[in-house]
N, C-alpha and C positions, 0 to 999 in steps of 0.2 A: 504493500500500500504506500509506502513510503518513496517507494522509488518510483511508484506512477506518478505522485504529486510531485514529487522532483524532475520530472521530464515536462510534466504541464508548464512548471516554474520556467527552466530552463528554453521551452517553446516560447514562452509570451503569455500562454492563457489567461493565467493571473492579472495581469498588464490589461488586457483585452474586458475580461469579464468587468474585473475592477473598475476601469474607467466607466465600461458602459455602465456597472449598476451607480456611481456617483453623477456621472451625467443625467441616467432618470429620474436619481432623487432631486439634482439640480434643475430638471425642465418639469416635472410636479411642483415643485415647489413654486417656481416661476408660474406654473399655473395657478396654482391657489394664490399670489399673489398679486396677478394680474384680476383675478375673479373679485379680489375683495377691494383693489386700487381703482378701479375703473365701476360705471354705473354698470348694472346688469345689460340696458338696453345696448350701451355700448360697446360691451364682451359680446353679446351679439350678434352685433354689426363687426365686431373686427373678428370673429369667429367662422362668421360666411364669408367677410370677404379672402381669409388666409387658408378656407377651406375651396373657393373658387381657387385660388393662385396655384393651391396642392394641385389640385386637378390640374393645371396645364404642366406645372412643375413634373409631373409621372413620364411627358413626352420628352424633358428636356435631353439636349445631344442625342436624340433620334435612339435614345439606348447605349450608347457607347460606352455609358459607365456599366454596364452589365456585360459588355463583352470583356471590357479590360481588364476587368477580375478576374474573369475566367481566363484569356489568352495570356493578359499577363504573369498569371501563375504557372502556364505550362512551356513560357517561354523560354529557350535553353539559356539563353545571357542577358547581360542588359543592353546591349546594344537590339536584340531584338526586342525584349519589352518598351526601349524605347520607342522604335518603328511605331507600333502598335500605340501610343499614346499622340505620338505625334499625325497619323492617319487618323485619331479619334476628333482630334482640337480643330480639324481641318473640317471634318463634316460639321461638329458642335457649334460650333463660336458662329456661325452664320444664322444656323437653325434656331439657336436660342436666343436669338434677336429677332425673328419672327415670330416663337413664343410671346415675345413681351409685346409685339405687337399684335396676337392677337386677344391681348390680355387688355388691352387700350381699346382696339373695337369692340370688344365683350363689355365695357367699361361705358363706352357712348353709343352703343348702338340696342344694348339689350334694356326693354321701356320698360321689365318687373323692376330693375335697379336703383333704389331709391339712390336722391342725390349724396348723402353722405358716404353711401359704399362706392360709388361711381369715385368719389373723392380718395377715398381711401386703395381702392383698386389700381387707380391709375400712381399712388403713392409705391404700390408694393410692384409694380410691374417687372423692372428689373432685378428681382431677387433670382428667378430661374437662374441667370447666370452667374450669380456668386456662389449659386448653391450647387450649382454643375462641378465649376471650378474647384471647391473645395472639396467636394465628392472624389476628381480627381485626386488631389494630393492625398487622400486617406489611405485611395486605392494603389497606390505607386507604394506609400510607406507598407500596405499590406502586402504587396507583389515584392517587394524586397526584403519582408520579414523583418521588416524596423515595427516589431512589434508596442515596442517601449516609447517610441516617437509616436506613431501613431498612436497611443495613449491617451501621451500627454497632450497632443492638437485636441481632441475629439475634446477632453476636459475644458483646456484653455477656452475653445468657441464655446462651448454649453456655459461656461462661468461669466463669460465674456455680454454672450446674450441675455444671459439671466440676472445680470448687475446694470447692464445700461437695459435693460426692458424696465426694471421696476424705475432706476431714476426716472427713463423720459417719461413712464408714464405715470408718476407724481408730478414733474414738472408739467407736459405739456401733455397728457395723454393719450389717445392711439398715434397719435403720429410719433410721438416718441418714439413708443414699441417698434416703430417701423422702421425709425432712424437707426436706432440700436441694433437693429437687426444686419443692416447695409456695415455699420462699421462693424459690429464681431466679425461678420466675413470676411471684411478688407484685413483687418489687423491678422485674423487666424491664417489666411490665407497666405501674407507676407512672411508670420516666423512659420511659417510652413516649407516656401521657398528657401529661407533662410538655412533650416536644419538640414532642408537636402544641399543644399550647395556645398552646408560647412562638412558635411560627411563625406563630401566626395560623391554623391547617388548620381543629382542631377546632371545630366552631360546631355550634351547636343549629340553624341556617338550615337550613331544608327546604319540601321540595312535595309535595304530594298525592298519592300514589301511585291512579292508576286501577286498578278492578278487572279490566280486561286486565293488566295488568303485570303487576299481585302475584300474578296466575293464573300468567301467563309465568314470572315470576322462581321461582315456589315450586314449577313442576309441574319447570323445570332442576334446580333444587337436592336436587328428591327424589330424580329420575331416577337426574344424575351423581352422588348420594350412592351412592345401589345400587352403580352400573355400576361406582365405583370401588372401594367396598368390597368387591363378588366380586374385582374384578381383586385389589385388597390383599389378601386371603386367601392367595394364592400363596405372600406370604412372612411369613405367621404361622399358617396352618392346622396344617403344618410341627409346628413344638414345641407347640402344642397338643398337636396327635394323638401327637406322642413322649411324650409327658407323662400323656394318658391311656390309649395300650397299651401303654406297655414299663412307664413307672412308674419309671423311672431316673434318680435325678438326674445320677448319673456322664458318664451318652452326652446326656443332655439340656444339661448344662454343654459335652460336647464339640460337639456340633450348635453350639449356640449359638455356642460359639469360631470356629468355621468359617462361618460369615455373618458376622462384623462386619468383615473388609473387602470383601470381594466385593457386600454390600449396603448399606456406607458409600459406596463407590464410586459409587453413583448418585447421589449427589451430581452429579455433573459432569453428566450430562445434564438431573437437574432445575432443577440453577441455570443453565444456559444457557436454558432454558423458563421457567422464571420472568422472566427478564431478558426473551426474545422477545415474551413472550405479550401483554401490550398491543398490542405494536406489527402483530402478528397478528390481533389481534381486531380493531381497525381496518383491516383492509385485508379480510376475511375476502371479500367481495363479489370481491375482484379474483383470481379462481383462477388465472389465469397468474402472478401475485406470488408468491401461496401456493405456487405447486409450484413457482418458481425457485429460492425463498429455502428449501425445505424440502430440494432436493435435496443444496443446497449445504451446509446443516447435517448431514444424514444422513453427506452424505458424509467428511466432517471427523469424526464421529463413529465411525464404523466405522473409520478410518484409527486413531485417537487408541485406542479401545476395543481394537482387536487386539493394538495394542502391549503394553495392560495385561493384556490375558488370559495373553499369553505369559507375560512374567515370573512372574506368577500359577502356574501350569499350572508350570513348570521349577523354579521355586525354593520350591515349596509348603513342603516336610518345613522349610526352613530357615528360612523367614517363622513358621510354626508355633512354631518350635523357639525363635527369638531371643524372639519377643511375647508367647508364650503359656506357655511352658517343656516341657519333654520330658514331662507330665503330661499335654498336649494333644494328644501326636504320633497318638493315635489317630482323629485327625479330620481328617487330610490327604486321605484321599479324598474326604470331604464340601465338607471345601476345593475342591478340582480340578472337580469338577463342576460346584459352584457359581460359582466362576471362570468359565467359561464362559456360566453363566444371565446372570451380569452381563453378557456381549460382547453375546449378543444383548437381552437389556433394553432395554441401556444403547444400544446403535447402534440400535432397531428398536421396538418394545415404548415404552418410555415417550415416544419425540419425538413416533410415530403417534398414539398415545393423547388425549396436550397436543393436536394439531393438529386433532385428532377434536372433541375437547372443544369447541376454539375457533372450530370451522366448525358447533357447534350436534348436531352429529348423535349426540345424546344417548340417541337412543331402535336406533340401531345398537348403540352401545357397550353399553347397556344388555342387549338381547337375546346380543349376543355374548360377553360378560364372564359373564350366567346361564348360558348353559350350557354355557361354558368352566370355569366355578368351580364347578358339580354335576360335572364330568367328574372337574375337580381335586381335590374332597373326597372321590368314591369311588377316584380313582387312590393317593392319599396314602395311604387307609384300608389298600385292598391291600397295597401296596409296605412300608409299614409295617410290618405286620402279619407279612409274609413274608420281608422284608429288613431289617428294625430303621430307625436313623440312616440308611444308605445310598440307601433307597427313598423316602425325605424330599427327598434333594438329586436323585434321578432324577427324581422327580416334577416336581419345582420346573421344571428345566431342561426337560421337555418340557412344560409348560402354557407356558411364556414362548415358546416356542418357537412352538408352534400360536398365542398369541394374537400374536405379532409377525406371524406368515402374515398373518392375516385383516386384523388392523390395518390392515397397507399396501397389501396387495391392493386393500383397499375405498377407504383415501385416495386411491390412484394414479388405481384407475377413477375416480374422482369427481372429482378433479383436471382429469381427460385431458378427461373427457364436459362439464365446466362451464367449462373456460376460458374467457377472452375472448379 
């Protein structure tokens, strides 16, 4: 046992897990601080309009951050990792300027838009490209197993955000938040360059990308761009549609109340998948590895996830009560639901997905994620419509539910049928 947790140490894992669980205690926190700084109707409004921005943000670099990861992990040098970084910034950097422009006409052209989120919309527009760009450098420190760096950035930005979010918004409020947002990035982004320069990583050194590859690499990134965007829809379609049928800010601030721990929470399954996913992508060939080393994570995961759902589920009204204050208490059953979406996500749904991703079978995900997320946008619509908030978190927790089925269904067979 000792010498497992000594290899984890040695790997980074600790580094990895660690920052991530400090960073979601620091962006919960930042949520409850913003929920109780800012008027409800105005967490509202700056809750739609950062849950529109998400939605265009899922397109940003056409996917490229999801190829990088991948090719850059099975690249034999750094001279090819870089190729592959350098091929991504070339399709990114343009696309994601047409993001924020279509984030501008969404802004002035859609008539549900009241004037204050039109304002605020067009405030947040160019965040897609800070938030590309810094995505890159996480992924570079990942592909070069600068475990301990990549760390420290991921904290630095979460601290960063979370210290200028609550000043601007006691000083000047949502805009604040939004200002604070542009400089954490600028500043995370700079000692980011900084670190790789001083270590020697970053180099202009590269090779030729053949036109098999950059087919390869660009036909994954568009794929898994899709496949995870519908999959991400799940947990942003949600306040959208509360936003554009009920039209409330009041139930729309309470919704939102009631996802910020049940979907900070996933943190823990995706920083254990962040930390695996090289080392997975390297073995991918060896499907008896793959299903030894996946059961055993599954299964520590549903042990670990059950535990949190419970408390979740029992102490709902009193977690609500303490974080959020008696003003929230209306979104305990939204809570309790959602509590649940997370057990299964969190144990089934997100590790399937990662593993999916990393054994290439991008064009499953793809078709399966379509038309799980047309079921999901006309179930939402429904439920909504007839059930307000509540039919929002029902929704949720049966699309996670159906995509966790098929996910593992399909992993296991493939697993069972390809071993060696």
């Amino acid at each position: 046992m000792n010498s497992f947790f000594r290899k984890l140490r040695e790997k980074g894992f600790f580094y990895i897990f660690g920052a991530s669980t400090l960073n979601k205690i620091i962006q919960f926190c930042s949520g409850i601080f913003l929920v109780r700084l800012i008027s409800k109707n105005d967490f509202g409004i700056y809750s739609q309009a950062q849950n529109i921005v998400n939605i265009f943000v899922l397109f940003i670099g056409l996917g490229t951050n999801y190829a990088l990861m991948q090719f850059g992990s099975e690249a034999k040098n750094v001279k090819e990792r870089n190729s592959f970084f350098n091929f991504s910034f070339k399709i990114a950097v343009p696309f994601n300027l047409i993001i924020s422009g279509l984030i501008l006409c969404y802004a002035y052209r859609a008539n549900e838009v009241g004037t204050e989120l039109k304002i605020v919309l067009v405030c947040m527009s160019l965040l897609p490209m800070f938030i590309y760009l810094f995505e890159c450098l996480q992924i570079y420190f990942r592909t070069s197993l600068l475990n301990l760096e990549f760390s420290k950035l991921s904290t630095i930005n979460t601290m960063l955000i979370f210290l200028l979010a609550v000043t601007g918004a006691i000083s000047i409020g949502i805009f604040g938040i939004i200002f604070a947002s542009y400089l954490a990035y600028f500043v995370s982004i700079g000692i980011g360059i900084y670190w790789l320069r001083k270590k020697k990583v970053l180099s202009n050194k590269s090779v030729m990308l053949d036109r098999k590859t950059k087919k390869e690499f660009f036909s994954y990134s568009i794929t898994l761009m899709f496949s995870n965007s519908i999959s991400s829809l799940v947990y942003l379609i949600d306040i959208f549609l509360i936003g554009y049928l009920i039209k409330d800010n009041q139930i729309l601030a309470n919704y939102k109340a009631a996802t910020i721990i049940p979907f900070a929470l996933n943190f823990i399954p995706i920083s254990i998948m962040t930390f695996v996913y090289p080392y997975f992508a390297k073995n991918r060939e060896n499907r008896k590895w793959v299903l030894k080393m996946y059961k055993k994570l599954q299964l520590s995961l549903v042990l670990f996830n059950f535990i949190m759902m419970i408390v979740l589920v029992a102490f709902a009204p009193l977690i609500i009560r303490i974080l959020f204050g008696n003003s929230y208490l209306d979104s305990t059953s939204y809570f309790r639901v959602l509590s649940v979406s997370y057990f299964i996500a969190a144990s089934f749904r997100i590790p399937a997905g990662n593993v999916l991703a990393m054994m290439k079978k991008i064009k499953f995900l793809f078709i399966a994620n379509l038309i799980v997320g047309v079921a999901n946008i006309g179930l939402d619509y429904y439920l909504i419509q007839n059930y307000s908030a509540i039919g929002a978190s029902i929704s949720t927790l049966t699309i996670i539910v159906v995509t966790s089925i098929i996910y593992n269904v399909y992993l296991y067979l493939f697993l069972w049928r390809k071993r060696k």
